[in-house]
C-alpha positions as a Python dict, from the first residue, in 0.01 Angstrom:
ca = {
    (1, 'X'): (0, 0, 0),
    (2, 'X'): (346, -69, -157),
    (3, 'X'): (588, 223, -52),
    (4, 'X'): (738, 450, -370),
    (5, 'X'): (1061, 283, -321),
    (6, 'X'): (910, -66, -409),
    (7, 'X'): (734, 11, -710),
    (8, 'X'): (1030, 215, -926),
    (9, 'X'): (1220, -30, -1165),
    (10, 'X'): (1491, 234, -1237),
    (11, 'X'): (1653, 494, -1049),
    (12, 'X'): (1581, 857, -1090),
    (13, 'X'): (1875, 1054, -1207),
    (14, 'X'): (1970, 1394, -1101),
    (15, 'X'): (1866, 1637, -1396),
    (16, 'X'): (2226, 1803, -1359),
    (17, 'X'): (2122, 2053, -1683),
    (18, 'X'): (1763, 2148, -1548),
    (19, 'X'): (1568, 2125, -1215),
    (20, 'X'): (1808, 2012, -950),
    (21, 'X'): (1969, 2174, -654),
    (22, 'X'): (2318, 2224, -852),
    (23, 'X'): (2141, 2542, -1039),
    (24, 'X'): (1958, 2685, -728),
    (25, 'X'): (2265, 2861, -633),
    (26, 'X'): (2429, 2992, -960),
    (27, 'X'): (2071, 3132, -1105),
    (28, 'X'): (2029, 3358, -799),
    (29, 'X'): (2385, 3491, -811),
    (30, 'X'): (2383, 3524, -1208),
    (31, 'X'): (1983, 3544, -1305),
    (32, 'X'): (1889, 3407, -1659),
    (33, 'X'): (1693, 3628, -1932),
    (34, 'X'): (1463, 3361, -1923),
    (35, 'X'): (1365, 3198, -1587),
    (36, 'X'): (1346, 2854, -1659),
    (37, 'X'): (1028, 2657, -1560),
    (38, 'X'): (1165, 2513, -1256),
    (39, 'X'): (1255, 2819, -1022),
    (40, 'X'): (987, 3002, -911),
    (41, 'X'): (1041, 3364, -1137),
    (42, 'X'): (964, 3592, -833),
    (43, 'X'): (1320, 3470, -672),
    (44, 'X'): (1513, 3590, -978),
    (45, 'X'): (1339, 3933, -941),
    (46, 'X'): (1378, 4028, -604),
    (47, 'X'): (1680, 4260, -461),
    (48, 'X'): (1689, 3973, -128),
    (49, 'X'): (1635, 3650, -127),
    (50, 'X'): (1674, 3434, 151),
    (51, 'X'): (1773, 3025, 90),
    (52, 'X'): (1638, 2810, 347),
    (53, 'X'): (1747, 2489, 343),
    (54, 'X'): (1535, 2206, 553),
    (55, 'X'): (1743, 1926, 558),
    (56, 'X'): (1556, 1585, 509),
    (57, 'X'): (1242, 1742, 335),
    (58, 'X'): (1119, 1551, 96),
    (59, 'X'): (913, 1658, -194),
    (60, 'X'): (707, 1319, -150),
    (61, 'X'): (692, 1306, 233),
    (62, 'X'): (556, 1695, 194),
    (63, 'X'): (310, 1600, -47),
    (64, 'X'): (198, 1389, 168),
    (65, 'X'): (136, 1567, 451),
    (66, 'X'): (-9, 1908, 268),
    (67, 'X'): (-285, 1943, 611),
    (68, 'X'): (-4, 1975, 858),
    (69, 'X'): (179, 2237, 626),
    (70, 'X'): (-105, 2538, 502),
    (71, 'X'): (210, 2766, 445),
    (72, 'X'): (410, 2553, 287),
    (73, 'X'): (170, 2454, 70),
    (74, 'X'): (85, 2799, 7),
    (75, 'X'): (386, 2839, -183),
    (76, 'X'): (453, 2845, -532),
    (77, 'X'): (703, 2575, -717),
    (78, 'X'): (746, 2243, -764),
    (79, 'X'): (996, 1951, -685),
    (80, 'X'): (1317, 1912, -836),
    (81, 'X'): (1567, 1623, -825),
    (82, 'X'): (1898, 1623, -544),
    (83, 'X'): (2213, 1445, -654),
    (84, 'X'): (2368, 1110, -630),
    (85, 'X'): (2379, 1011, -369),
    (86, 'X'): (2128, 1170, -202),
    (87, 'X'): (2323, 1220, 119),
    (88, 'X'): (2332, 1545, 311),
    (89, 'X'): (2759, 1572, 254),
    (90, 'X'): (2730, 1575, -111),
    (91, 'X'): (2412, 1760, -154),
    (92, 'X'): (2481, 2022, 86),
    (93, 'X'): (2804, 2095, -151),
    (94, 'X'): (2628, 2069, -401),
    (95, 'X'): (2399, 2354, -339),
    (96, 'X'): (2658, 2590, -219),
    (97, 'X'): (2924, 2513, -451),
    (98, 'X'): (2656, 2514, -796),
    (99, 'X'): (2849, 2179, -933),
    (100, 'X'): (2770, 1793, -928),
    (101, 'X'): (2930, 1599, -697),
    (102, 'X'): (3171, 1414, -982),
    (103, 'X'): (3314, 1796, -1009),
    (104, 'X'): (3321, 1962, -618),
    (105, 'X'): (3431, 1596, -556),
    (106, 'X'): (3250, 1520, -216),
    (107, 'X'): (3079, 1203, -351),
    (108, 'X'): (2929, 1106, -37),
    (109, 'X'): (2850, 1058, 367),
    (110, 'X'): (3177, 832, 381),
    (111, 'X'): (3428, 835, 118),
    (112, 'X'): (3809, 674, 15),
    (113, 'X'): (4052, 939, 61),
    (114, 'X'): (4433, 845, 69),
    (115, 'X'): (4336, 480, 158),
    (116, 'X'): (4104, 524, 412),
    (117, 'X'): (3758, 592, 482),
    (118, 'X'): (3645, 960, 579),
    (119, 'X'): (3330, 1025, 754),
    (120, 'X'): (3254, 1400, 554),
    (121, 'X'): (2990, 1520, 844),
    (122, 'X'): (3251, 1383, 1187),
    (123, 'X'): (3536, 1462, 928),
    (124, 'X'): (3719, 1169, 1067),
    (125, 'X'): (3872, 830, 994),
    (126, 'X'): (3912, 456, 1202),
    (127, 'X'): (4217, 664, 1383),
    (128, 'X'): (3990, 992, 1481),
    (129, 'X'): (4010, 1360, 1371),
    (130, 'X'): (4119, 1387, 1031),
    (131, 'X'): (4112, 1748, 976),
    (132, 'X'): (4516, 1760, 979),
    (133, 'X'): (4548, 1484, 796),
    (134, 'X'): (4289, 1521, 556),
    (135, 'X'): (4267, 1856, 542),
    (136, 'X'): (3897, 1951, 436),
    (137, 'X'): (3987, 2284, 147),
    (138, 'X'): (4197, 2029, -16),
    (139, 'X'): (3937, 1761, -65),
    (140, 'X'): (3699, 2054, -180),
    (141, 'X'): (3854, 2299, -325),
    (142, 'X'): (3561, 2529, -615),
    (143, 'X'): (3450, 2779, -453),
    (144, 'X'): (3126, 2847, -274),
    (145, 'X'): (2915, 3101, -368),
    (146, 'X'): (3091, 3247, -636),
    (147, 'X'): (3341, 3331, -398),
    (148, 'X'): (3122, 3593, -277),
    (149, 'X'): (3104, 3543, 118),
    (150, 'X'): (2732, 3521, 153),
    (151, 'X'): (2637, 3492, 495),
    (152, 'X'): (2557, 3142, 621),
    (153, 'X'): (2378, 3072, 877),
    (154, 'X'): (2331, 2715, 1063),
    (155, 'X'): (2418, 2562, 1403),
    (156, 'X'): (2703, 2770, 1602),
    (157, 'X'): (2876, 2436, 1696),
    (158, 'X'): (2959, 2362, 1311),
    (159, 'X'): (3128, 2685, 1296),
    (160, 'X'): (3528, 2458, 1326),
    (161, 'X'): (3373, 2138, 1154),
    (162, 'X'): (3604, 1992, 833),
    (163, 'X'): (3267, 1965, 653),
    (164, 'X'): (3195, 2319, 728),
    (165, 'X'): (3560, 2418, 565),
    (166, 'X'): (3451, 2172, 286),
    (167, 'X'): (3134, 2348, 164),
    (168, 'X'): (3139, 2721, 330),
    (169, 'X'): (3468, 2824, 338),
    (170, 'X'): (3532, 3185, 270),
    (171, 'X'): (3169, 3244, 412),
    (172, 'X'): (3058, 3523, 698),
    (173, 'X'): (2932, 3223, 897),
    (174, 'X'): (2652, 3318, 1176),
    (175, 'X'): (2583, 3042, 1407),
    (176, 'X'): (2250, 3014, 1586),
    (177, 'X'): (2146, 2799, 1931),
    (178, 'X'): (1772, 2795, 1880),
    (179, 'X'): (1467, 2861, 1642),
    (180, 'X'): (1372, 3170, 1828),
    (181, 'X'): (1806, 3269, 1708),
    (182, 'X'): (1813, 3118, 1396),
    (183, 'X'): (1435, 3333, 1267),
    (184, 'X'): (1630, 3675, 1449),
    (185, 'X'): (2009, 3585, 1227),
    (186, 'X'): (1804, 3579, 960),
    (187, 'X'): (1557, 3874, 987),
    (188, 'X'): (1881, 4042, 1072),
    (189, 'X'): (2112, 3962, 820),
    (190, 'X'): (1815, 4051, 531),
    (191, 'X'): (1729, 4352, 671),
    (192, 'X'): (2083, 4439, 675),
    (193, 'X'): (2032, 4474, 283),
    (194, 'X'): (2282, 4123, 221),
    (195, 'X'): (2061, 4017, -137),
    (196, 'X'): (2161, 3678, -71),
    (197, 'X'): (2154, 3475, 268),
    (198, 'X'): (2194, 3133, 298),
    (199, 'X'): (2023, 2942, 665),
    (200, 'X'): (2051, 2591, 714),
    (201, 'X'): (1801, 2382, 948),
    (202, 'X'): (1886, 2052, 1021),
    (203, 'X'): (1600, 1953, 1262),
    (204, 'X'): (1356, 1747, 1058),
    (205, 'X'): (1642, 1499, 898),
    (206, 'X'): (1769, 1412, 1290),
    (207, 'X'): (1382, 1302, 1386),
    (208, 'X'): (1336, 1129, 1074),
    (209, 'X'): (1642, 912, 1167),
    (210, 'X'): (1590, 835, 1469),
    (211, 'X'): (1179, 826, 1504),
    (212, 'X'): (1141, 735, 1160),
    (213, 'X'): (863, 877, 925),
    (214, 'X'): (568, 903, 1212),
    (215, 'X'): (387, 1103, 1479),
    (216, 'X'): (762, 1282, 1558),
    (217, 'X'): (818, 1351, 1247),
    (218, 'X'): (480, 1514, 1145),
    (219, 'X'): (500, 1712, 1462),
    (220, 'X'): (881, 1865, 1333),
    (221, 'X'): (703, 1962, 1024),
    (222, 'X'): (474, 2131, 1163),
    (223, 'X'): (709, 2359, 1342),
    (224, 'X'): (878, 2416, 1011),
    (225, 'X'): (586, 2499, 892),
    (226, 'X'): (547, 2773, 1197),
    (227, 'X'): (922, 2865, 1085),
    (228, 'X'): (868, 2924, 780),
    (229, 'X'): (518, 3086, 827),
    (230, 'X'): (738, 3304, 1141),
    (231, 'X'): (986, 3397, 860),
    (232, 'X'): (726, 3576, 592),
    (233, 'X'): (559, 3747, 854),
    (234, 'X'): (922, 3873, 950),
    (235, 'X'): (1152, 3934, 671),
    (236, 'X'): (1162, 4304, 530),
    (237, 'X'): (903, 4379, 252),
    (238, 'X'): (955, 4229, -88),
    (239, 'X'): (1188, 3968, 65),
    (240, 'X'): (1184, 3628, -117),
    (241, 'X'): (1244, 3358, 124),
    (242, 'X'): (1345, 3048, -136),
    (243, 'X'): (1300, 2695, 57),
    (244, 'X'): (1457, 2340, -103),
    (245, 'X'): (1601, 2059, 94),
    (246, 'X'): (1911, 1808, 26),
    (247, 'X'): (1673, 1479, 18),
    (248, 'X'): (1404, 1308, 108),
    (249, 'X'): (1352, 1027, 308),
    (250, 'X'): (1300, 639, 318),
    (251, 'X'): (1181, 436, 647),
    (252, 'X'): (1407, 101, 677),
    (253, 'X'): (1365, 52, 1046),
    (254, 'X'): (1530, -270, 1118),
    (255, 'X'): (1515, -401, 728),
    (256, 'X'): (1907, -401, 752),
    (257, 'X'): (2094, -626, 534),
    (258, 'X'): (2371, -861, 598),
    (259, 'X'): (2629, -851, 315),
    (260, 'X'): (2619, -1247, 220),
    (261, 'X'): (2932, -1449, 260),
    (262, 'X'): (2956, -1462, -116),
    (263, 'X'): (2995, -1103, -139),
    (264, 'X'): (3252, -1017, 110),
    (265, 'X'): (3476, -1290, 42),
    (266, 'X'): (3570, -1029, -233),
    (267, 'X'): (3520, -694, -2),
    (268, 'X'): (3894, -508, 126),
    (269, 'X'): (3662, -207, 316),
    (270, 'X'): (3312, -62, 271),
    (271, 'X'): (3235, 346, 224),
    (272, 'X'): (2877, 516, 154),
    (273, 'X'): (2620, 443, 366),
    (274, 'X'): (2332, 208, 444),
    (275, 'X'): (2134, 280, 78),
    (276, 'X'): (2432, 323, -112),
    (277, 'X'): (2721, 137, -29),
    (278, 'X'): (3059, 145, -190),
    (279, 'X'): (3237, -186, -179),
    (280, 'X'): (3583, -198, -221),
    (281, 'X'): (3722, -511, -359),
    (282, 'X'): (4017, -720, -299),
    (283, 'X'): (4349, -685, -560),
    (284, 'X'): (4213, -876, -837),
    (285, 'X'): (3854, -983, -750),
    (286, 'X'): (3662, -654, -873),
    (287, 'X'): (3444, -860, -1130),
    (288, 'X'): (3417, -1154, -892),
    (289, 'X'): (3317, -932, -658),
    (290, 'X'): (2981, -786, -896),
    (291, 'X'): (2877, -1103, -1035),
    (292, 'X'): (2810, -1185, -679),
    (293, 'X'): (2655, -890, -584),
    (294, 'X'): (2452, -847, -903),
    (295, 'X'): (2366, -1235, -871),
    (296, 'X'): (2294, -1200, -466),
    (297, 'X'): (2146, -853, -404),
    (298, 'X'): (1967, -768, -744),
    (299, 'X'): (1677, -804, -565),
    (300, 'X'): (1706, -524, -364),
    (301, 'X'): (1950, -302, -491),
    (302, 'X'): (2026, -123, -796),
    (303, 'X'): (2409, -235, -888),
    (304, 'X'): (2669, -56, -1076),
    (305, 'X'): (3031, -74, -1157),
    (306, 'X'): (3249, 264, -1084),
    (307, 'X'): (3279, 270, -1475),
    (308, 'X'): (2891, 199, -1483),
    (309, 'X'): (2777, 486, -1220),
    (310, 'X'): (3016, 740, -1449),
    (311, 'X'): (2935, 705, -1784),
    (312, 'X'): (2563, 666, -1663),
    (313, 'X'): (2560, 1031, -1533),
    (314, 'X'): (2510, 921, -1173),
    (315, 'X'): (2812, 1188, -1054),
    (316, 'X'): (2752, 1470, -1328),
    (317, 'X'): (2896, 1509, -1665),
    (318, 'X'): (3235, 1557, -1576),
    (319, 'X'): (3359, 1330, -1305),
    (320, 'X'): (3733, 1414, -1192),
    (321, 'X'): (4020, 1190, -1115),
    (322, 'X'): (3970, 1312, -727),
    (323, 'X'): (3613, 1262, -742),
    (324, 'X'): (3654, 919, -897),
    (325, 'X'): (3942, 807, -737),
    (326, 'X'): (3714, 827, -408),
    (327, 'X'): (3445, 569, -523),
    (328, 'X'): (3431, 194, -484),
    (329, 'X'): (3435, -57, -735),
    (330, 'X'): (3065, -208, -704),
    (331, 'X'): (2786, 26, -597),
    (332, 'X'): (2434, -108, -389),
    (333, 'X'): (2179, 134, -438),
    (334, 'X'): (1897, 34, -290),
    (335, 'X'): (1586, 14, -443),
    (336, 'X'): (1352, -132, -201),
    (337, 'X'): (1311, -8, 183),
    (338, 'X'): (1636, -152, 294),
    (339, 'X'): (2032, -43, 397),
    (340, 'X'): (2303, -286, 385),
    (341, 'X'): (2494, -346, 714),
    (342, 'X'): (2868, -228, 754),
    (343, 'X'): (2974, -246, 1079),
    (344, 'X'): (3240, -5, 1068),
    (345, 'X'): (2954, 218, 949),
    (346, 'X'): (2821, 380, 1303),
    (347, 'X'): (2595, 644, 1496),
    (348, 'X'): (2474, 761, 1823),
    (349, 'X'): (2139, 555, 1733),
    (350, 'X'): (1996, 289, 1527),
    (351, 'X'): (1885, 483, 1214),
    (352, 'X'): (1509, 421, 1157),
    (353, 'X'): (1475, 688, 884),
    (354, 'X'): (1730, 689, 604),
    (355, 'X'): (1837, 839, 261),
    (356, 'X'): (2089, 840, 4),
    (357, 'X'): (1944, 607, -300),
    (358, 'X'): (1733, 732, -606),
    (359, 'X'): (1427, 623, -529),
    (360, 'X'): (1172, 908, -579),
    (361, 'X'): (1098, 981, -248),
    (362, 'X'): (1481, 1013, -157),
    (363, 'X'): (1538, 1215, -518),
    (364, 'X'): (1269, 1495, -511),
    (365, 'X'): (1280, 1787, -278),
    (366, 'X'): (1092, 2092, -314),
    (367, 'X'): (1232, 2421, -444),
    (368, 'X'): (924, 2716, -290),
    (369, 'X'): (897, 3051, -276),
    (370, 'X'): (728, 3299, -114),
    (371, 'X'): (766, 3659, -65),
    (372, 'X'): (733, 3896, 255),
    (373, 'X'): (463, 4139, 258),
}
């Protein structure tokens, strides 16, 4: 059967006005009158609310594994759309912040800044840690939140990362070492009486890398299933526990593309990642440089000018100088189960699973709620 990826002619946009992550944040903080359609109502009415964010849940991926997940499925909501790209840096933001990436300005997993590439999650460049030189409350600088310092909870070894100055600074940040420390931060901090706390779990997205989309990861969601099954039964009465994710996944494996010589004839450096790859042209060669990608990698990848990916929508309706100033010249975003090949582009493994196009299956996450009894 032809994967989701293959069979979509156009890419799914982020619906920056309706059902995307950008409005989870702000409608909890400021409820509507009128819930709209696409957050579950009981979330807007409850005095706490917990956000869990599973990083690397899919709404498709879910869907299609509704046996291993009774409480998850037992939920009530729906999927709604992530932002471009659909990379944990600029989603993540995205969430805490409230605003599309063309406005918080972290437009993705590696990004131009003063002339050279900046890995957002290592928060480093080709010449190491950049947190001096790039320092991370200047790159983002909205608040998170509403400037309110909700408590944040995710892995205690983020606590001094640039990308956690980035997108929670100004939070009470609670780190946690294990599930059985990140269910009692949680319990904790909601039966403290905080109405909003925020817990990050980044589990499911690191198997789905490196294992890919199989037994290993089924197995991880079924212990987030547990989790989140764990957290209901533990919360304080009335507690809302709200789940979405920053994307979804695709499984590439080894379907890794060489840039043809054509192409990089016309390339000065590459940012982005595997499924959507900024290339950076050479003084002078930026049209050369996508009528040889669009003649080259059509095929494969959906390709767009900077000017293209803007007035499209791709960043949000109001893309900054910053924000803008940070993004390539010709954009690959794949649209078949491949990543193009930088090799300046590098991890502790050979990704398997991977994300950060707008195919469905990377674009839909879930948004879920259920409530403590």
């Amino acid at each position: 059967m032809a994967s989701r990826s293959l069979t979509m002619s156009q890419p799914l946009l982020p619906t920056y006005d309706g059902a995307c992550i950008t409005n989870v944040v702000p409608a909890l903080l400021q409820p509507p009158t009128v819930a709209p359609a696409w957050m579950p109502a009981v979330a807007l009415e409850a005095d706490r609310v917990v956000l869990l964010v599973i990083d690397g849940l899919g709404w498709t991926q879910m869907l299609d594994r509704r046996a291993l997940t009774p409480t998850l499925t037992s939920l009530v909501g729906g999927p709604i759309t992530t932002v471009a790209p659909s990379t944990t840096a600029t989603a993540l933001t995205s969430i805490t912040t409230g605003l599309p990436p063309g406005e918080h300005g972290v437009v993705g997993y590696r990004m131009a800044v003063n002339g050279e590439v900046l890995n957002v999650l290592r928060w480093s460049t080709a010449t190491g840690d950049a947190r001096q030189s790039i320092p991370p409350t200047k790159v983002q600088t909205r608040p998170c939140f509403g400037s309110q310092r909700t408590p944040a909870i995710t892995r205690a070894e983020f606590e001094t990362s640039g990308f956690t100055l980035a997108h929670l600074d100004q939070v009470r940040f609670t780190g946690y070492r294990t599930l059985g420390t990140f269910v009692s931060e949680i319990v904790r901090l909601a039966g403290a009486g905080e109405p909003l706390v925020y817990a990050y779990y980044e589990g499911l997205d690191k198997v789905s890398h490196e294992y890919g989309l199989g037994e290993q990861y089924d197995e991880e969601l079924r212990w987030i299933d547990h989790l989140v099954a764990r957290l209901l039964e533990a919360l304080p009465a009335g507690t809302v526990l709200l789940m979405t994710a920053d994307h979804g996944q695709v499984e590439v494996g080894d379907n890794v593309l060489d840039l043809p010589a054509d192409v990089l004839s016309h390339v000065a450096m590459q940012s982005g990642e595997g499924r959507f790859r900024w290339l950076h042209a050479r003084s002078g060669r930026s049209t050369a440089l996508y009528e040889a990608a669009t003649g080259l990698l059509g095929e494969h990848a959906w390709i767009r000018t900077r000017a293209d990916a803007i007035a499209e929508g791709w960043y949000g309706p109001v893309v900054t100088d910053a924000a803008a100033g940070r993004l390539g010249d010709v954009l690959l975003a794949a649209r078949t189960d491949v990543a193009f090949h930088d090799p300046n582009d590098t991890g502790p493994y050979h990704l398997i699973g991977r994300h950060g196009s707008l195919t469905e299956a990377e674009m839909l996450v879930p948004l879920l709620a259920g409530v403590a009894e």
